[in-house]
N, C-alpha and C positions, 0 to 999 in steps of 0.2 A: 504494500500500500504506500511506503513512503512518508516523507514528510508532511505534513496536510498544512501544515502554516510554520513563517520563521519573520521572525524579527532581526529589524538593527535597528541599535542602541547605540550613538554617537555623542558620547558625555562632552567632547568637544565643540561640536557645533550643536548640542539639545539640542538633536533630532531623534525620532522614534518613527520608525516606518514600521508595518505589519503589511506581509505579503502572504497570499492567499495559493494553495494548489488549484488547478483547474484544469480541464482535459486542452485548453491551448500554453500550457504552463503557468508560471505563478505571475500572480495578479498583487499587483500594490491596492489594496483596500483601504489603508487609512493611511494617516500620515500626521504628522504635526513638529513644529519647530519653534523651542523655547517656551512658549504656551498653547496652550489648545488641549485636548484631550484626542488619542485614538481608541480603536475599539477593536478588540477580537471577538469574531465571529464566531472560533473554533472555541474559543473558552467563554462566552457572553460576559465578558472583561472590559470596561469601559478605563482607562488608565489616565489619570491627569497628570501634564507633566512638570505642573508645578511640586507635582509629589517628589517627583524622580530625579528632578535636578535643583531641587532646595538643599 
């Protein structure tokens, strides 16, 4: 089955992407940079990322 979903975490530039499996490859789903919030699908995980890089 594979990976179903993967993140990058860039403490550097507070970025946070979440990429999605799909039968044409992986799909960027969410995204956000320095504030915002993204969201997993695979975990129904809503992440703020004022949390992650406070």
């Amino acid at each position: 089955m594979g990976v179903k979903e993967y993140w990058i975490v860039d403490p550097k530039r507070k970025s946070f992407e979440i990429y999605a499996n799909s039968e044409q490859g992986f799909k960027l789903i969410s995204h956000a940079k320095t504030e915002g919030k993204v969201r997993s699908e695979l975990l129904e995980l809503e992440i703020n990322l004022r949390e992650v890089f406070s």
